[in-house]
C-alpha positions, -999 to 999 in steps of 0.1 A, spaced: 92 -211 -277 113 -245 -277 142 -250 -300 133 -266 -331 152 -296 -321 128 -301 -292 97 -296 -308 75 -327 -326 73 -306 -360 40 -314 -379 60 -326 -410 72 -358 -381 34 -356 -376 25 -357 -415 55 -386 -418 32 -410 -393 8 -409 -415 27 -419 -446 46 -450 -424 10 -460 -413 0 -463 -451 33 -480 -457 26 -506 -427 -11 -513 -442 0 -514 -477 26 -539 -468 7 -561 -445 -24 -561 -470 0 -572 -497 8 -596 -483 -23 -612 -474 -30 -606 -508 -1 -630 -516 -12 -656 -496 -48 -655 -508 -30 -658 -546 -12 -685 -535 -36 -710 -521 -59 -700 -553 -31 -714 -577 -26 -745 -554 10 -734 -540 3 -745 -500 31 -744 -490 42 -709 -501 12 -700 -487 20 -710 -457 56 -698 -454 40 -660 -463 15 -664 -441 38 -673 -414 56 -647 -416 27 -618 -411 20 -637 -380 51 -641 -363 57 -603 -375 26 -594 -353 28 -620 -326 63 -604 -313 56 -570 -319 21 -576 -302 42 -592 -272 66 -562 -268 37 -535 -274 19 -546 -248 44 -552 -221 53 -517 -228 22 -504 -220 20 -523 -188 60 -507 -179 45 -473 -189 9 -472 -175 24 -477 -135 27 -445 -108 57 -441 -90 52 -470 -64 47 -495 -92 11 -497 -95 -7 -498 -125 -33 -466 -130 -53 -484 -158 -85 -493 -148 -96 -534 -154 -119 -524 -183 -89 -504 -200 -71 -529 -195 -94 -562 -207 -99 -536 -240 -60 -533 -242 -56 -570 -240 -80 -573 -264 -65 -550 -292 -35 -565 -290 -52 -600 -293 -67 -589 -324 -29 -580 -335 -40 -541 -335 -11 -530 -309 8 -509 -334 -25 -496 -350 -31 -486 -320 -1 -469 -312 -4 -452 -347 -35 -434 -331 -25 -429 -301 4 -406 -315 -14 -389 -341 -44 -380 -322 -16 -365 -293 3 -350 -322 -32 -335 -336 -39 -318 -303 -9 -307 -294 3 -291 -329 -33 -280 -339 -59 -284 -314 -42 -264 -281 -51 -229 -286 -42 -213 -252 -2 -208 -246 12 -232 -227 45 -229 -204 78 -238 -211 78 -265 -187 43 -278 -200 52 -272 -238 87 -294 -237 68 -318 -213 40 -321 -238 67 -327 -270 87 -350 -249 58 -374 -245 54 -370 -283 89 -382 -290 87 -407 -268 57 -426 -287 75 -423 -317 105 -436 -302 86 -469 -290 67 -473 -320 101 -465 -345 116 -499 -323 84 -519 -331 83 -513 -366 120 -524 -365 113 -553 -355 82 -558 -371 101 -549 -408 131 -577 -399 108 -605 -382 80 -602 -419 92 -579 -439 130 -587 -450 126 -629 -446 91 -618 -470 117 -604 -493 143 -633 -491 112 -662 -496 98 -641 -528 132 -636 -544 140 -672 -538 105 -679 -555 115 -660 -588 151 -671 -589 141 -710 -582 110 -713 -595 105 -686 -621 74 -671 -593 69 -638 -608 34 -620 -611 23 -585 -606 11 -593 -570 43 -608 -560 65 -577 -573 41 -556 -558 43 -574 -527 84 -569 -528 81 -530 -529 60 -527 -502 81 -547 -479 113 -530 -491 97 -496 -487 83 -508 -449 122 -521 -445 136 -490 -456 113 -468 -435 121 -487 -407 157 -481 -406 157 -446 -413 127 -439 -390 144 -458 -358 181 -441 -367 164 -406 -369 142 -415 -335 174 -428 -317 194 -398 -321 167 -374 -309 163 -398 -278 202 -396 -272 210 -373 -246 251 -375 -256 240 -370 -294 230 -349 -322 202 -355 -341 206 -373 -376 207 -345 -400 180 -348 -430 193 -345 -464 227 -359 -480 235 -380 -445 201 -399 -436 207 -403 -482 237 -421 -476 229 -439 -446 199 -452 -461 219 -459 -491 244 -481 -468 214 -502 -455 194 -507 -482 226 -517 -503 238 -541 -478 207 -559 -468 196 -567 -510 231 -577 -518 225 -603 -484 191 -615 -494 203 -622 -532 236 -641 -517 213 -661 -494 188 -665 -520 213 -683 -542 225 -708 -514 188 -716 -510 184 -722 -543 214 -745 -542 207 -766 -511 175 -762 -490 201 -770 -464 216 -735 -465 181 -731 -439 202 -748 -419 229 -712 -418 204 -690 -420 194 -708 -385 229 -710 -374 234 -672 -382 203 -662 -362 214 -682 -331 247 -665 -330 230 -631 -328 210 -645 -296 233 -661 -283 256 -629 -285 227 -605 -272 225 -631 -242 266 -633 -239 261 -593 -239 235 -591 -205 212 -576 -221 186 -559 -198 157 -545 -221 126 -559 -204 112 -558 -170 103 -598 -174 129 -625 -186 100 -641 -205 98 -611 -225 136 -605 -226 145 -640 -239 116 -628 -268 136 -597 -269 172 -611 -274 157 -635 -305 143 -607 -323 179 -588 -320 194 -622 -336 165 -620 -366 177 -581 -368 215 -593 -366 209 -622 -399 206 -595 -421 220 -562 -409 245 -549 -386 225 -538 -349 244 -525 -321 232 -547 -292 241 -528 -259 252 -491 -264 287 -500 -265 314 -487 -291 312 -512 -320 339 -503 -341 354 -535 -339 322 -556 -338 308 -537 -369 339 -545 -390 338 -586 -382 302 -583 -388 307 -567 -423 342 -591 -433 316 -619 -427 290 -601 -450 315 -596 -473 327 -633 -469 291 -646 -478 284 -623 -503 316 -639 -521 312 -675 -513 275 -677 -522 276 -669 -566 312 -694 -564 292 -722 -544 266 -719 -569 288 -721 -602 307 -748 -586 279 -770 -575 247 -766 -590 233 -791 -610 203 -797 -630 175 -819 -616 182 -855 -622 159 -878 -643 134 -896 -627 135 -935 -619 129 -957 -642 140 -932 -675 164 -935 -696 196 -913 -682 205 -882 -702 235 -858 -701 229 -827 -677 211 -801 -704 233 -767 -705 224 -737 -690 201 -719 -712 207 -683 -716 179 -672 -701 193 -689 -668 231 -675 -675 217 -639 -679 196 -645 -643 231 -660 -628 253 -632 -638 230 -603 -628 228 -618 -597 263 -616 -595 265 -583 -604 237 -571 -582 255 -588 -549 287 -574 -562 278 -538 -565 253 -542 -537 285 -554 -515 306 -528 -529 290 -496 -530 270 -503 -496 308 -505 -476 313 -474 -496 283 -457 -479 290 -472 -448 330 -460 -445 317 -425 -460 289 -417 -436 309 -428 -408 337 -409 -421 323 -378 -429 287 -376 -416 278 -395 -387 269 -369 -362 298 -365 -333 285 -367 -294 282 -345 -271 300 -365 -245 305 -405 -236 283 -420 -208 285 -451 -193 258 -478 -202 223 -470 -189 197 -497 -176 183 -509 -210 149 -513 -197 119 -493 -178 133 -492 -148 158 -469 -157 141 -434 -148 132 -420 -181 97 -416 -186 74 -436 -209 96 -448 -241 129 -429 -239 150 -450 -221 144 -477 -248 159 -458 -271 185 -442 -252 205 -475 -249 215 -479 -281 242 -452 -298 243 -465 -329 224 -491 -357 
């Protein structure tokens, strides 16, 4: 009988099935959204949430399926899928169905090994079996990652800009919101939990009070982000313009760093964008190296922009000014409505700042679980030895 650490428990297998419902609730709300939008005449918000979904699924699509290729190859490097498995693979992933499909793939595995298998297995084929279980949750738990911080958090930022700009607030937007903040939040918590089980050097992230706080940490942290950038885009639509800058200086730093993920540098130059999309809104350790000093410049220049962005906005924003042709009139005052928006806006980024460094010193403190032992940095992609997804994982030692 494995450990219970070892084992792929059937509530992991019951917890796929509520992250695939979150995944389709959030893309269908979406689409939703879009559909509402180009109803009521708003094209270009259309657009923009439309855009999103599909750059969400292009990447993930890309990464899916190059991972498949890495993992379906014998020891010489030969591929062992047929053409016709592979023309259907190509095709799924066409049809932006390559995390569907790796949904099914692990639950129908998960089904047959926790329920179906009735004669005893060995040791060796037992752990074998749960291994390969972990390591499609693993791969899966990094696309949904990305997935969640290339549609779902810039989905967040472009719909709280909406109701904070333009007063954009129906039932199908705020229900829109809470399925991409749920699909966020799983994502965090679901890759943190999945890279600790894949660490060799570490324990796994205990459930209860720590994966509370640490949830707590990111969740705080990334609204208190998205309402400080939503005010500078409500300001200037020029504050695209540091969003932009902000995402280049997290590829730029994953390329500075060597990073090594995928077998093809097509598909690693893919890679290193999607870490500087991750690395615009929350802290992501790029190459398994300690990151106590990186993670606290990261967070001073959170902190920085959480504090600059309600001052910018008090200081400089203006009412719209008069059309051509009409007769100048003073800039109208603030109506309370607006003041009451401003300052709990404010107060959100404040405590949202605040408490979320809180989290982040106590869990780090207190709760992050200790490893075993340090190793030097593995090779970050395929190549590395470790069968199917785990050496994916196994590169990283902390989020």
């Amino acid at each position: 009988m494995l450990p219970a650490e070892n084992r792929y428990s059937k509530l992991r297998w019951f917890w796929t099935i509520a992250s695939l419902l979150f995944y389709i609730a959030d893309i269908g709300s979406d689409v939703g959204l879009v559909l509402k939008y180009v109803r009521e005449g708003h094209f270009l918000w259309a657009g923009l949430t439309g855009a999103f979904v599909l750059v969400g699924l292009a990447v993930t699509q890309v990464f899916s399926y190059a991972w498949y290729k890495d993992d379906m190859k014998n020891p010489e490097g030969k591929p062992i899928l047929s053409t016709l498995a592979c023309m259907r693979l190509v095709s799924l992933h066409v049809l932006g169905m390559g995390i569907l499909t790796r949904y099914v793939q692990l639950l129908k595995a998960g089904h047959r090994e926790l329920w179906v298998v009735s004669s005893a297995p060995s040791p060796e084929e037992e752990r074998g079996a749960h291994h390969r279980l972990f390591c499609l949750a693993t791969d899966l738990s990094m696309l949904k990652l990305f997935e969640a911080f290339l549609e779902s958090v810039p989905q967040l930022l472009l719909q709280i800009f909406l109701i904070l700009r333009h007063g954009e607030c129906s039932h199908v937007q705020y229900v829109c919101m809470a399925f991409s903040c749920l699909n966020a939040a799983w994502a965090l918590v679901d890759y943190r939990r999945c890279l600790r089980r894949s660490l060799p050097a570490a324990q796994e992230m205990p459930a209860g009070l720590p994966t509370a706080v640490y949830l707590l940490y990111k969740l705080l942290t990334l609204a208190s982000r998205l309402l400080a950038f939503s005010l500078l885009l409500c300001l200037s639509p020029y504050a695209l313009g540091g969003l932009a800058a902000l995402w280049l200086l997290g590829t730029l730093w994953a390329y500075w760093l060597q990073t090594s993920f995928c077998t093809r540098r097509t598909t690693e130059w893919v890679y290193r964008a999607a870490v500087g999309a991750v690395l615009t809104f929350t802290f992501f350790n790029v190459k398994g190296q300690a990151t106590r000093t990186p993670m606290t410049l990261y967070y001073l220049l959170h902190a920085a922009v959480n504090a600059a962005a309600p001052l910018l906005f008090a200081l400089l924003w203006k009412p719209p000014l008069s059309l051509p042709g009409t007769t100048a009139a003073p800039p109208p005052a603030p109506t309370a409505t607006e003041l009451w928006y401003f300052w709990a806006v404010v107060g959100a980024i404040a405590v949202g700042t605040g408490a979320g460094l809180l989290c982040l010193a106590v869990y780090y403190a207190r709760m992050h679980p200790p490893g075993k032992r340090r190793e030097a940095d593995e090779v970050d992609g395929p190549g590395g030895g470790a069968p199917l997804g785990g050496v994916r994982m196994r590169k990283f030692l902390q989020l």
